[in-house]
VOLUM-53145 format. One record per residue: residue number from 1; residue in one letter; x negated, z, y negated of N, C-alpha, C, O in turn. Coordinates in steps of 0.2 Angstrom, whole numbers, plus 2048, in hexadecimal, padded with zeros to 3 digits. Each point is the difference from the previous one (the first is absolute). Example, Ala and Ser with C-alpha at 12.3 -4.5 7.8 and 13.67 -1.06 7.14 Angstrom:
2
- 1 A 7BE 827 81C 804 800 7FA 7FC 800 7FA 7FB 803 801;
- 2 S 807 7F9 7FA 7FC 801 7FA 804 803 7FB 7FD 801 7FA;
***
This chain:
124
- 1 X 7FC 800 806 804 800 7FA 7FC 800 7FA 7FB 804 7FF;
- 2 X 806 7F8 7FC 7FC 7FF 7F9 803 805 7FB 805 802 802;
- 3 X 7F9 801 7F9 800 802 7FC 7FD 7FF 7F9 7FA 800 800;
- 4 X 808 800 7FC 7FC 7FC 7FA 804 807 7FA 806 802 800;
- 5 X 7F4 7FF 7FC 800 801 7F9 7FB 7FF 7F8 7FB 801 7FE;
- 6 X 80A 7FB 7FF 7FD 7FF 7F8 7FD 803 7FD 801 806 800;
- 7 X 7FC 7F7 7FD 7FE 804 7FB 7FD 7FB 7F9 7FB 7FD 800;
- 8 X 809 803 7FA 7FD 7FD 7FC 7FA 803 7FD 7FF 805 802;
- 9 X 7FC 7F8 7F8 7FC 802 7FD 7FF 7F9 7FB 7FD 7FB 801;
- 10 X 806 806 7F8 7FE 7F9 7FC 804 7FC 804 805 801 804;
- 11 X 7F9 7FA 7FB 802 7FA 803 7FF 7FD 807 801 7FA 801;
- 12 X 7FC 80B 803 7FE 801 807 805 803 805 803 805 7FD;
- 13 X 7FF 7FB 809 804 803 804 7FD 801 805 800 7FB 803;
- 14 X 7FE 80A 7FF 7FC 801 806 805 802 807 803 805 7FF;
- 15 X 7FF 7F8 807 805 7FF 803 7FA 803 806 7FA 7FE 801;
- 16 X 809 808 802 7FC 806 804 804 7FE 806 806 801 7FF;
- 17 X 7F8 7FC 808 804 800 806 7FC 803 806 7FA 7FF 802;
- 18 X 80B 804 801 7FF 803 805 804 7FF 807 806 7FF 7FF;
- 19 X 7F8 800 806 7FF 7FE 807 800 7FA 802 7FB 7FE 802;
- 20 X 80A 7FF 800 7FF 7F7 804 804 7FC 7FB 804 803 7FC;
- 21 X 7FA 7F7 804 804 7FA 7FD 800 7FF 806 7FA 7FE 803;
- 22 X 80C 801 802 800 7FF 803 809 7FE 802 803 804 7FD;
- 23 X 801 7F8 807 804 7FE 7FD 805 7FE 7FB 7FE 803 7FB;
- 24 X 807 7FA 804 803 7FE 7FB 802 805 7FC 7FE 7FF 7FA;
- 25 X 805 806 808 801 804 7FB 7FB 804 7FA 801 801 7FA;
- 26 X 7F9 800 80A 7F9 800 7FB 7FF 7FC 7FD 7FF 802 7FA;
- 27 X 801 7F7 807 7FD 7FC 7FE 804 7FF 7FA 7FD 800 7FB;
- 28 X 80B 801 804 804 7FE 7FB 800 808 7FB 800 800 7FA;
- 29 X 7FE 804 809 800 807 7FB 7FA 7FD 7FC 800 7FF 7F9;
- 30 X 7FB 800 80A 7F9 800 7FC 803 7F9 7FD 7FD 801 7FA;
- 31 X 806 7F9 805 802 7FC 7FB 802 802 7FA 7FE 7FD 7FB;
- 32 X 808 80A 807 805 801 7FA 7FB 805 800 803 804 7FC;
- 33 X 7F6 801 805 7FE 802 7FA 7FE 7FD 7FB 800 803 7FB;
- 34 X 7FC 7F7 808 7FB 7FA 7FC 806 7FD 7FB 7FF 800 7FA;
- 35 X 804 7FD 809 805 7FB 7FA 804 805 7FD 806 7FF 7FE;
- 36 X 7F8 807 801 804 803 7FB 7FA 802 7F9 802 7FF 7FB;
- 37 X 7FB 802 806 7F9 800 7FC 800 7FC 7F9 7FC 801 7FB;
- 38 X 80A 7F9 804 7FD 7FA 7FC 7FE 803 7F9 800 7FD 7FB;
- 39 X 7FF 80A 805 7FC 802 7F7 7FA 800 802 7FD 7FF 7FB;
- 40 X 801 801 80A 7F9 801 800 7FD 7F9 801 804 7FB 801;
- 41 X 7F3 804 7FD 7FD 7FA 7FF 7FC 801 807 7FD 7FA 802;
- 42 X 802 80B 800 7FD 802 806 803 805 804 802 805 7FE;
- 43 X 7FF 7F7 80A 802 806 806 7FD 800 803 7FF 7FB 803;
- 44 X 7FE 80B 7FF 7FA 801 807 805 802 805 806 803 800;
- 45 X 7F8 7FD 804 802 801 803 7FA 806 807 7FC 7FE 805;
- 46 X 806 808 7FB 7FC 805 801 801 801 80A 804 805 802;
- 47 X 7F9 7F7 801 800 7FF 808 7FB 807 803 7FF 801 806;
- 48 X 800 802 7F6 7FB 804 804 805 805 807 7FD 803 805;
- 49 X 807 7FD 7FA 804 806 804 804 7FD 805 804 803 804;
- 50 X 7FC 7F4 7FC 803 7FB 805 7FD 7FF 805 7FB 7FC 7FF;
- 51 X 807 807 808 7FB 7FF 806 802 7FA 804 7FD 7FF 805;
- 52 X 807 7FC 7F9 804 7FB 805 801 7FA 7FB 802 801 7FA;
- 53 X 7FE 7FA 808 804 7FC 7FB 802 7F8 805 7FB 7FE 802;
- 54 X 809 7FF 7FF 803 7FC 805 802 7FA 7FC 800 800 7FA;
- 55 X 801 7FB 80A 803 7F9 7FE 804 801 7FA 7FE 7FD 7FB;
- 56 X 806 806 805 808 800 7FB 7FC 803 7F8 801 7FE 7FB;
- 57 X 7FA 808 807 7FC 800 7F7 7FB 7FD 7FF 7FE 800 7FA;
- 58 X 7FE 7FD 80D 7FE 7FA 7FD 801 7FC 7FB 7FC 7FF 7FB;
- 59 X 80A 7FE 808 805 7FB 800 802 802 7F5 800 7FC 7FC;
- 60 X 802 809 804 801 802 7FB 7FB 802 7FB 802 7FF 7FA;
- 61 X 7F7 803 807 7FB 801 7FA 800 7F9 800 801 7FF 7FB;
- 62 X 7FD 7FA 80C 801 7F9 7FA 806 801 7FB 7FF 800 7FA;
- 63 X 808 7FF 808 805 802 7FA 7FD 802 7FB 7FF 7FB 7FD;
- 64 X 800 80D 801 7FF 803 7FB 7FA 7FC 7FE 800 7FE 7FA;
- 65 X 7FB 801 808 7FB 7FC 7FB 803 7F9 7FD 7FE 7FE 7FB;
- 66 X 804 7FF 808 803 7F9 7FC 806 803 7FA 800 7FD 7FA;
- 67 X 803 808 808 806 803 7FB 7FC 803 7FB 801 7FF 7FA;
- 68 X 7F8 806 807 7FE 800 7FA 7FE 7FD 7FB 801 802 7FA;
- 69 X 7FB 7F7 808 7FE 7FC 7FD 805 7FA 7FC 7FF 7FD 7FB;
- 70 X 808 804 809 803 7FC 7FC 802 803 7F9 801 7FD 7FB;
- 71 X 800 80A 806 802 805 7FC 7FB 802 7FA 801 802 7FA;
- 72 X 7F8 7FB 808 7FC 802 7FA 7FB 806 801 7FB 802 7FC;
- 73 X 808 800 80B 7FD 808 801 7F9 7FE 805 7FF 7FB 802;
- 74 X 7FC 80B 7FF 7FA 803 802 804 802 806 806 802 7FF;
- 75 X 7F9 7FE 808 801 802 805 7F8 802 805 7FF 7FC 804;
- 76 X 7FE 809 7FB 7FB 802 804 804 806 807 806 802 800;
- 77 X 7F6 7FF 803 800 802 806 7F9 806 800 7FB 7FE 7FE;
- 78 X 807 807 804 7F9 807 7FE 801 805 807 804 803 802;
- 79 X 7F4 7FC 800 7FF 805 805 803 7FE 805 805 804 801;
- 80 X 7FB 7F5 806 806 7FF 805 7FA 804 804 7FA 800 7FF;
- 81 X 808 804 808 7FD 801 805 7FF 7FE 803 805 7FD 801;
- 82 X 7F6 802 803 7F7 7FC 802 80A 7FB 808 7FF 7FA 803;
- 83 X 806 809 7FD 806 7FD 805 802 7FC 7FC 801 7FA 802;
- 84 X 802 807 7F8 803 7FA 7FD 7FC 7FD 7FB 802 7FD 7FB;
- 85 X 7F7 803 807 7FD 7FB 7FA 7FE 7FA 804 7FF 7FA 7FE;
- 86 X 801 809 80B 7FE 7FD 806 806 7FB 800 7FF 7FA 7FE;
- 87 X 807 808 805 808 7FC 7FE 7FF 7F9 7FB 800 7F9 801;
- 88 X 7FD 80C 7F8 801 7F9 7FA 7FB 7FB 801 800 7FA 7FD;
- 89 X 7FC 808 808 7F8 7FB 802 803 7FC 803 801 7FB 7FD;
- 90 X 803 807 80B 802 7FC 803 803 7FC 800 7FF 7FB 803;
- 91 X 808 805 7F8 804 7FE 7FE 7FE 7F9 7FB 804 7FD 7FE;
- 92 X 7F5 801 800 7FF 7FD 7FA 801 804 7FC 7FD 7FE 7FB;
- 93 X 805 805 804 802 802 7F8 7FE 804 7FC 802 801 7FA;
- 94 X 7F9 7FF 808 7FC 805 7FB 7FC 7FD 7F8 7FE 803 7FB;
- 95 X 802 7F7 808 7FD 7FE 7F9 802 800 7FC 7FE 7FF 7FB;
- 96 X 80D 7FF 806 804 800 7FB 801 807 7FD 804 800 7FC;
- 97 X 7FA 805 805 800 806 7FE 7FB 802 7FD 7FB 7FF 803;
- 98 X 807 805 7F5 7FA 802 7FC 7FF 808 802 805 803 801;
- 99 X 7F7 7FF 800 7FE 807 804 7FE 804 7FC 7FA 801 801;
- 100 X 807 806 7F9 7FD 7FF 7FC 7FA 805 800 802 806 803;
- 101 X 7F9 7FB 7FC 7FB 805 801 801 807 7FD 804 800 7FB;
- 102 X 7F9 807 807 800 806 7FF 7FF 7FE 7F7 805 7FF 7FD;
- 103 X 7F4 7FF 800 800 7FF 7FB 805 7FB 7FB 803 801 7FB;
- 104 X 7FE 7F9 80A 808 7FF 7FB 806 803 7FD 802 7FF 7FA;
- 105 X 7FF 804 80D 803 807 7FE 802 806 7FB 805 801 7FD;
- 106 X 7F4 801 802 7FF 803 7FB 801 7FE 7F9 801 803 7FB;
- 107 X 7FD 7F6 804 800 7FB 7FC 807 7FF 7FE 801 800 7FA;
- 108 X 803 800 809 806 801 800 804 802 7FE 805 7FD 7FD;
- 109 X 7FA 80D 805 800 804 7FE 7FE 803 7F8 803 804 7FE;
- 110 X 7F8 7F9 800 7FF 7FE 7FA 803 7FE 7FB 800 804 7FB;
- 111 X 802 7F5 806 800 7FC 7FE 805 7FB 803 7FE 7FB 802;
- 112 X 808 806 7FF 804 7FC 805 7FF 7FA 800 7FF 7FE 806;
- 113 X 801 7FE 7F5 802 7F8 7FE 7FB 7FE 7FD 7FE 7FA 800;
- 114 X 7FE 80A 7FD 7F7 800 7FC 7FC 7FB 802 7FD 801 805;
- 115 X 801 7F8 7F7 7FD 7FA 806 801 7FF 808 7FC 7FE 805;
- 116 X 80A 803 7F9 804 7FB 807 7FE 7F9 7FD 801 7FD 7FB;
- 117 X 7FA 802 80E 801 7F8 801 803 7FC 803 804 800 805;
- 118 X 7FB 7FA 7F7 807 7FB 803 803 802 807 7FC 803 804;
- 119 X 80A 7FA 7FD 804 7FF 807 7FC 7FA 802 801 7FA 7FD;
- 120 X 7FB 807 80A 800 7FA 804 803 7FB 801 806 801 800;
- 121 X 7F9 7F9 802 806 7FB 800 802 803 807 7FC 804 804;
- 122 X 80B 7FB 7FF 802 7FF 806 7FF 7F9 804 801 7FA 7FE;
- 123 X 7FE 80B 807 7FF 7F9 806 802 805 807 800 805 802;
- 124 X 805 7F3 7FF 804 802 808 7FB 7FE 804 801 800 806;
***
């Protein structure tokens, strides 16, 4: 069972989840925390406490990264475990996701929107 909590800062939302993405129902909770966000310019989304993650949120961090970009927003991913960083290897997917470092982080925390670099183009 997934669990997520917000937290804004600035123009930042840091989206805190804990346990699996792991069927559909997860995968749609952790949507409507993301697509609720639209004030922010940046949503992390904070994996450290997600031990599982399967097809369906797979399936769904592509979503939410195509949805952020269309929207204008920053979508990073922070801290996944050594389990689901393996998942996002296997799956291809890792290079479409921006990963953002401890020191970004704090940067962040700083400074939420402070020399933000361009959005990437997307590519399917």
């Amino acid at each position: 069972m997934l669990s997520i909590h917000t937290e804004n800062i600035g123009e930042m939302a840091i989206i805190e989840c804990e346990g699996g993405i792991v069927g559909s129902e997860a995968a749609f909770k952790l949507r409507e925390g993301v697509t609720l966000q639209r004030g922010a310019r940046i949503i992390v989304l904070d994996l450290s406490d997600v031990f599982a993650i399967e097809a369906e949120g797979l399936g769904m961090l592509v979503f939410l990264q195509r949805w952020a970009y269309d929207h204008d927003l920053r979508l990073k991913l922070f801290n996944p475990r050594q389990s689901v960083q393996d998942r996002l290897e296997h799956a291809k997917s890792m290079r479409e996701f921006d990963i953002a470092t401890l020191d970004e982080m704090m940067a962040f925390l700083v400074a939420p929107t402070a020399d933000m670099p361009p959005l990437p183009k997307y590519q399917i």
